[in-house]
N, CA, C and O atoms as a Tinker XYZ file with bonds, in Angstrom:
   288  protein
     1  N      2.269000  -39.879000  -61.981000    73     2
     2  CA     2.790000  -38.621000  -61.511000    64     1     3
     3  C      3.049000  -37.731000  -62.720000    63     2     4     5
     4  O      3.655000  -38.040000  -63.747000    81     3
     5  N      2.444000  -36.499000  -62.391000    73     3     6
     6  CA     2.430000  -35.836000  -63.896000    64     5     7
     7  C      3.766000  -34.768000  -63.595000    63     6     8     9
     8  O      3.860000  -34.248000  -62.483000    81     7
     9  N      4.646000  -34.526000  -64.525000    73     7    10
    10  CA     6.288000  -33.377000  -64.153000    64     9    11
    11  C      5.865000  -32.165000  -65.062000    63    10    12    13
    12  O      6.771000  -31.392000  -65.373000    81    11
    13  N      4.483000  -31.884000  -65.568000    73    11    14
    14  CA     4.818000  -30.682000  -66.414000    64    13    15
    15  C      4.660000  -29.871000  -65.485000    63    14    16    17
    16  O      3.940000  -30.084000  -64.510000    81    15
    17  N      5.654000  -28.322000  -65.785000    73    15    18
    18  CA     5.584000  -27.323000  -65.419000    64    17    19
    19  C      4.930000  -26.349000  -65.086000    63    18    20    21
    20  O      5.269000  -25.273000  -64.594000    81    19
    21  N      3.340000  -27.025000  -65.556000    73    19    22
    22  CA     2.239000  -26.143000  -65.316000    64    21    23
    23  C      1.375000  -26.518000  -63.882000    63    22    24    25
    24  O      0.788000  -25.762000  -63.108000    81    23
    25  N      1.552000  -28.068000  -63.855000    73    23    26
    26  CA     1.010000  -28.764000  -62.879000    64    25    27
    27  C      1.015000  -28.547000  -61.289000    63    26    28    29
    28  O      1.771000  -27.633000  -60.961000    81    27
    29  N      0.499000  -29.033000  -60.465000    73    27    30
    30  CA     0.370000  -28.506000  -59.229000    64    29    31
    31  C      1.521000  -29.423000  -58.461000    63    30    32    33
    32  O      1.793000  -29.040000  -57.323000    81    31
    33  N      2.363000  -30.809000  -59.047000    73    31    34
    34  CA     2.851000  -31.689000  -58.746000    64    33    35
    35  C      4.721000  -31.131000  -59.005000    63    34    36    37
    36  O      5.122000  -30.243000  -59.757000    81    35
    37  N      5.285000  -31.754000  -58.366000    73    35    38
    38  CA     6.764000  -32.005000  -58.426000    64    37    39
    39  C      7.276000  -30.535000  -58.155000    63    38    40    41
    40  O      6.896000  -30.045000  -57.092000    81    39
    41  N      8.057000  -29.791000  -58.936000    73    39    42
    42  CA     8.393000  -29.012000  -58.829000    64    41    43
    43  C      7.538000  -27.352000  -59.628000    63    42    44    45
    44  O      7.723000  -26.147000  -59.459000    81    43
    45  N      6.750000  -28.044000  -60.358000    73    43    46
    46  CA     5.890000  -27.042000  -61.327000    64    45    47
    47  C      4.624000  -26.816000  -60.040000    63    46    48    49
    48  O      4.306000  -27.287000  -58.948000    81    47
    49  N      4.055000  -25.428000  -61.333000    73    47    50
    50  CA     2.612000  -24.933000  -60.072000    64    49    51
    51  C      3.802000  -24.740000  -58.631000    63    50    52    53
    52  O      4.924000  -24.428000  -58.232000    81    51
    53  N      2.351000  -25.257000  -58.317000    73    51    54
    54  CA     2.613000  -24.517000  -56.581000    64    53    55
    55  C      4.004000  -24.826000  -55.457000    63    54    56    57
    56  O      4.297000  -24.236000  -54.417000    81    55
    57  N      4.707000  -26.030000  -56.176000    73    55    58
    58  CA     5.666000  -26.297000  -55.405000    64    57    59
    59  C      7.221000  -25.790000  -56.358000    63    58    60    61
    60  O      8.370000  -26.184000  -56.157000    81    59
    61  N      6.774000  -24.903000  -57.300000    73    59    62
    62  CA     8.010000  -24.022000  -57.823000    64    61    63
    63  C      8.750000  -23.031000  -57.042000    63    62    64    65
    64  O      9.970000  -22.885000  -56.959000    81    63
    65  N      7.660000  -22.274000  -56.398000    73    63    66
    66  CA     7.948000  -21.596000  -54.887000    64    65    67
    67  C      9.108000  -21.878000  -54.177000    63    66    68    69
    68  O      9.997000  -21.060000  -53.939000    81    67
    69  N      9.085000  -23.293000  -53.771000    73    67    70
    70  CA    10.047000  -23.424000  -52.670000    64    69    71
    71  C     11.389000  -23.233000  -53.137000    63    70    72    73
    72  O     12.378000  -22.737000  -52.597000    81    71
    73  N     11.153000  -23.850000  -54.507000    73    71    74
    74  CA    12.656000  -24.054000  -55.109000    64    73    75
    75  C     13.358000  -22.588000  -55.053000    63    74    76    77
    76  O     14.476000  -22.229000  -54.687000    81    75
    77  N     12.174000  -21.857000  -55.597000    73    75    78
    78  CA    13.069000  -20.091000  -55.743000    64    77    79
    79  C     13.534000  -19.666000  -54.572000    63    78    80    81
    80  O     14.454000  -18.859000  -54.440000    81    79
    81  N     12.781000  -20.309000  -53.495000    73    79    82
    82  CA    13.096000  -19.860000  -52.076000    64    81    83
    83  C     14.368000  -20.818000  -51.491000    63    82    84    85
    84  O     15.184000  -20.300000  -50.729000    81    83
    85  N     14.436000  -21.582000  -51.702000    73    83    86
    86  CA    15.695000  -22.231000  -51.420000    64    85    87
    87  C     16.933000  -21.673000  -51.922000    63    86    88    89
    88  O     17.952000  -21.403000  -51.286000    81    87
    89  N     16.591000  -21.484000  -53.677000    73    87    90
    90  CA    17.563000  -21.064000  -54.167000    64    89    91
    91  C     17.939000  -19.390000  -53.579000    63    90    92    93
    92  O     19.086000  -18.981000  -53.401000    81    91
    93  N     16.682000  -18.591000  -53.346000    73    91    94
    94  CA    17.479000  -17.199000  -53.072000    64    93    95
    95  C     18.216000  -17.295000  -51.233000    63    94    96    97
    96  O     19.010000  -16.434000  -50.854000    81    95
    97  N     17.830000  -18.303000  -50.435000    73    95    98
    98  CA    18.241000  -18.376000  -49.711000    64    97    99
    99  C     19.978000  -18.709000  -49.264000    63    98   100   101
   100  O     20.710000  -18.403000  -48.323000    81    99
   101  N     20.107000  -19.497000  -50.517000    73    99   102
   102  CA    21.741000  -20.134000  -50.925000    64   101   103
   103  C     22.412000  -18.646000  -51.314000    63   102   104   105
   104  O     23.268000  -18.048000  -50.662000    81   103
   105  N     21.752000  -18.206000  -52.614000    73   103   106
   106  CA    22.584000  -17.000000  -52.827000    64   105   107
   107  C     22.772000  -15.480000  -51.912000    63   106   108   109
   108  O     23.449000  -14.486000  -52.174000    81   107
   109  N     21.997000  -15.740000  -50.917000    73   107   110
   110  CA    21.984000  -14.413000  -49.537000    64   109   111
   111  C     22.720000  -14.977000  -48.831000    63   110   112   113
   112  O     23.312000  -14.167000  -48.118000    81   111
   113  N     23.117000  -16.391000  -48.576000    73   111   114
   114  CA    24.022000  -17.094000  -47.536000    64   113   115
   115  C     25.630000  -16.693000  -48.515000    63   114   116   117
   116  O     26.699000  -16.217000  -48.134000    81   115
   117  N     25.276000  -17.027000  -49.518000    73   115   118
   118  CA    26.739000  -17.254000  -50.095000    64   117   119
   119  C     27.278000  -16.031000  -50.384000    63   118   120   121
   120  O     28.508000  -15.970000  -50.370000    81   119
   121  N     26.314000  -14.497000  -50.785000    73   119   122
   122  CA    26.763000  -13.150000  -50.287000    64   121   123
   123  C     27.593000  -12.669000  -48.754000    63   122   124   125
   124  O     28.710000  -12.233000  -48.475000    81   123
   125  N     26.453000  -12.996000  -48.053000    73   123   126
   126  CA    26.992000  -12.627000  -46.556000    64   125   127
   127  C     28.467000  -13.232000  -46.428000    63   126   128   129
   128  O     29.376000  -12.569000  -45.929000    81   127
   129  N     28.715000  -14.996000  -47.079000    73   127   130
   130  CA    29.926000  -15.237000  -45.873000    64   129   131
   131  C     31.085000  -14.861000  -46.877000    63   130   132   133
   132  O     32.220000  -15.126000  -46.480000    81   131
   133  N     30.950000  -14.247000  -48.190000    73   131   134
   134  CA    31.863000  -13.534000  -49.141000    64   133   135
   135  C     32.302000  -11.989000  -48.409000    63   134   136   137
   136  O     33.442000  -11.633000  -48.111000    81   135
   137  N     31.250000  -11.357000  -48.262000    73   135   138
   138  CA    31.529000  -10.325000  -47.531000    64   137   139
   139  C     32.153000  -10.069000  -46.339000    63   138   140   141
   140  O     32.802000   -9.093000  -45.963000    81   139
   141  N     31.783000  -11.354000  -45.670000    73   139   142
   142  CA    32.903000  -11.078000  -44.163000    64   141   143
   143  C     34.115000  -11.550000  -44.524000    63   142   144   145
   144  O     34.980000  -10.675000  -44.496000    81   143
   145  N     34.522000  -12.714000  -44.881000    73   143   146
   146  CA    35.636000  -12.847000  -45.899000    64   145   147
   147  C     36.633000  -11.652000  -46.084000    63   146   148   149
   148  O     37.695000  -11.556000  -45.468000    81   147
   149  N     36.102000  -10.631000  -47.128000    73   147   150
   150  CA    36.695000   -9.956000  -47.980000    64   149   151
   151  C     36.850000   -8.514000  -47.219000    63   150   152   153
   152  O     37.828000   -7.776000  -47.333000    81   151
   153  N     35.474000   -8.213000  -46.272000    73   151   154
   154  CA    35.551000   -7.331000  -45.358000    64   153   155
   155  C     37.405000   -6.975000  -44.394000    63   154   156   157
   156  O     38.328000   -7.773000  -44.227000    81   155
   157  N     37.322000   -5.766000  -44.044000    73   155   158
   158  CA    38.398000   -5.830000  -43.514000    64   157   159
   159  C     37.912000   -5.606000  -41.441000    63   158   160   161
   160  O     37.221000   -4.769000  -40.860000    81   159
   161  N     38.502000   -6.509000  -41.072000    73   159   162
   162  CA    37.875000   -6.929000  -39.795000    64   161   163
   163  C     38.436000   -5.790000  -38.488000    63   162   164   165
   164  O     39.611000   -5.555000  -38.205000    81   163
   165  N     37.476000   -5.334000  -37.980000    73   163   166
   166  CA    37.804000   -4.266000  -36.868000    64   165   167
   167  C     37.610000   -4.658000  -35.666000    63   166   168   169
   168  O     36.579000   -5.312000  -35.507000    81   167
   169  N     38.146000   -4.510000  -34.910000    73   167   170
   170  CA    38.116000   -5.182000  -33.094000    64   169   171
   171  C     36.844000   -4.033000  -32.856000    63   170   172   173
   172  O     36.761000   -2.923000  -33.382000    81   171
   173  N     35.724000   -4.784000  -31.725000    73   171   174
   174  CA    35.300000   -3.947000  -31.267000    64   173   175
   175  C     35.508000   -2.357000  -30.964000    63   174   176   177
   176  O     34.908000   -1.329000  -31.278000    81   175
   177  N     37.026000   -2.780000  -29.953000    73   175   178
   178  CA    37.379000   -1.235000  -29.712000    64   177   179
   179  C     37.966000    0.079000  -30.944000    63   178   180   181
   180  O     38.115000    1.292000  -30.799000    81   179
   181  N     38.171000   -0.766000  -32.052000    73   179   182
   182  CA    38.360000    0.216000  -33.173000    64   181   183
   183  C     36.942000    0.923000  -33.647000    63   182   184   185
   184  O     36.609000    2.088000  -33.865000    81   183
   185  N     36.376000   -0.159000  -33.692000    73   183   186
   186  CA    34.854000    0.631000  -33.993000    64   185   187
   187  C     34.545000    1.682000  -33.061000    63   186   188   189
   188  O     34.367000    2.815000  -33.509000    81   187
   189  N     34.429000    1.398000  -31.453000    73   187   190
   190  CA    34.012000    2.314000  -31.123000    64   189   191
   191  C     35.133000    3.558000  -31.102000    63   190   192   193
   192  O     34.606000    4.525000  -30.553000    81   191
   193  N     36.260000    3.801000  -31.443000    73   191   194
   194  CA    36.734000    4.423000  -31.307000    64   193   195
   195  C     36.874000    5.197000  -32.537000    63   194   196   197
   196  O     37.331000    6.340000  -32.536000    81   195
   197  N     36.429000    4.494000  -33.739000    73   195   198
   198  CA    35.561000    5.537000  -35.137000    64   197   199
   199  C     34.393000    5.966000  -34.553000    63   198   200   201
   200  O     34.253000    7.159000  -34.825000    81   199
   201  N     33.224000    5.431000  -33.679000    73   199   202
   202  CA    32.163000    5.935000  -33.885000    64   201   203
   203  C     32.338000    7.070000  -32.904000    63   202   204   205
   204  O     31.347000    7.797000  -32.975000    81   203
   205  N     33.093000    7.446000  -32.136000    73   203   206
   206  CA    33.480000    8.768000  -31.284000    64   205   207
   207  C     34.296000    9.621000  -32.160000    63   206   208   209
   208  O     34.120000   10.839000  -32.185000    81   207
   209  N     35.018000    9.140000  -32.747000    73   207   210
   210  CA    35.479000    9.954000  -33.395000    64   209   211
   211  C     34.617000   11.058000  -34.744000    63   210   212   213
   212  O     34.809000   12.238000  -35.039000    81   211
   213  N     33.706000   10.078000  -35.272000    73   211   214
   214  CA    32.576000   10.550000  -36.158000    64   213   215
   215  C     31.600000   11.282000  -35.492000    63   214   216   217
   216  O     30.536000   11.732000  -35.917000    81   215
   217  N     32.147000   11.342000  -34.303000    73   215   218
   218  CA    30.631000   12.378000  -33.394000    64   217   219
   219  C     29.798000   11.337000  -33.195000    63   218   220   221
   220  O     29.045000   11.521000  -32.239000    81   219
   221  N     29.660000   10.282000  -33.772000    73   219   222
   222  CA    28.273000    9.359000  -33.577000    64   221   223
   223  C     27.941000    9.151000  -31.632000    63   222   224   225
   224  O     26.795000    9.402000  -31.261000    81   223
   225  N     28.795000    8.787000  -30.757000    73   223   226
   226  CA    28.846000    8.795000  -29.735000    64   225   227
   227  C     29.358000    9.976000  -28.488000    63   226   228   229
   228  O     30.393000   10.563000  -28.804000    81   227
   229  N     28.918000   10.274000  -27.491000    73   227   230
   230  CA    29.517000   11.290000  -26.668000    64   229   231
   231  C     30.432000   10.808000  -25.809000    63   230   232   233
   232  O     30.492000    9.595000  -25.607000    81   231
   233  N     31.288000   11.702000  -25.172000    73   231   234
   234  CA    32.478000   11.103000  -24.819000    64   233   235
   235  C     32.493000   10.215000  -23.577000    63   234   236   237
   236  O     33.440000    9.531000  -23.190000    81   235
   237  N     30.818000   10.384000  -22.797000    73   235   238
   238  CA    30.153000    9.808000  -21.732000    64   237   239
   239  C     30.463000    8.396000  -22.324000    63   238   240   241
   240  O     31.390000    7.607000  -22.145000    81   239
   241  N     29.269000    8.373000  -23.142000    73   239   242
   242  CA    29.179000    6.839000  -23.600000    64   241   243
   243  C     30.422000    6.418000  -24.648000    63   242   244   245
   244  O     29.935000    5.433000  -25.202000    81   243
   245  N     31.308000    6.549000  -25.035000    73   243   246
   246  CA    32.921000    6.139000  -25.395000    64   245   247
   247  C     33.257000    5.665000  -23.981000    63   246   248   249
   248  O     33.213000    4.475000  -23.666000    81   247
   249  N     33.625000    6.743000  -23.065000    73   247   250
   250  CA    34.110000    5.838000  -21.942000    64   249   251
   251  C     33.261000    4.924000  -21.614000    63   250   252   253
   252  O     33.674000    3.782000  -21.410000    81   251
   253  N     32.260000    5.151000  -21.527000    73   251   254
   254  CA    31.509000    3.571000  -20.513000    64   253   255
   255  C     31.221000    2.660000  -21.411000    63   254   256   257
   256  O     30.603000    1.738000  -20.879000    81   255
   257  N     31.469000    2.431000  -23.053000    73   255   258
   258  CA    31.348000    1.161000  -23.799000    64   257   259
   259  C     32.944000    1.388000  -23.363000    63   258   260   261
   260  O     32.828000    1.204000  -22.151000    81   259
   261  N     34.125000    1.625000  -23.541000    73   259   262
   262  CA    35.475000    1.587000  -23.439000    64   261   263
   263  C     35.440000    0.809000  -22.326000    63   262   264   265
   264  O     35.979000   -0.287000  -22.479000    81   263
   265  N     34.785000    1.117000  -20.807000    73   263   266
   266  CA    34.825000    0.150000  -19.559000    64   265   267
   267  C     34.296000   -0.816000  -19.781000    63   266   268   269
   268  O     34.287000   -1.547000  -18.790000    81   267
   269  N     33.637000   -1.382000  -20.945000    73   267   270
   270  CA    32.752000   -2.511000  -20.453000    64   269   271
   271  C     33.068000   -3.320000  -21.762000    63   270   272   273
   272  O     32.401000   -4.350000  -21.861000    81   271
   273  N     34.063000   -3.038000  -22.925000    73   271   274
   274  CA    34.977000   -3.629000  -23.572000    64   273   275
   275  C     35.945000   -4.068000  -22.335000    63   274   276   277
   276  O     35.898000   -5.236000  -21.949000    81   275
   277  N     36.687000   -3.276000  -21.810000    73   275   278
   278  CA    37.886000   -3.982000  -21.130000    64   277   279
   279  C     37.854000   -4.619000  -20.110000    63   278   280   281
   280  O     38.897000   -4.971000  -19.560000    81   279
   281  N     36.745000   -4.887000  -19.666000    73   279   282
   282  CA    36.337000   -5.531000  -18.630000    64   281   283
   283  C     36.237000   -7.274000  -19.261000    63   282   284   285
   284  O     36.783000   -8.217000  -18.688000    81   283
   285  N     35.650000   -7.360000  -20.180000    73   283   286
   286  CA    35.717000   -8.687000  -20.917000    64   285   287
   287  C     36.770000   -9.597000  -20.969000    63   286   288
   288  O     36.657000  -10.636000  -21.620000    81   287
């Protein structure tokens, strides 16, 4: 079994790939669950009640996500 780094075997050549992919996969996992963590956490109904407030929503659809939050 040959381990140099150039080789098509072990972790060199073609199966170096996975490793980077494993590894960037660890560090996008270990971002995300830092961020919710550290995030400051909003109840549904706060959100929608920024996103009406930002104009993002009309006051139609505020009330009818508002009915179908409290219905839950």
């Amino acid at each position: 079994m040959n381990w140099e780094f150039g080789s098509m075997h072990g972790f060199g050549g073609g199966g170096m790939w996975f490793f980077w992919l494993i590894l960037l996969v660890v560090i996008v996992f270990l971002i995300k669950a830092f961020m919710n963590q550290s995030g400051d956490s909003q109840t549904p109904m706060e959100i929608l009640e920024k996103r009406f407030a930002k104009g993002e929503i009309t006051q139609e659809q505020f009330e009818e996500q508002k009915r179908i939050l409290q219905s839950k």
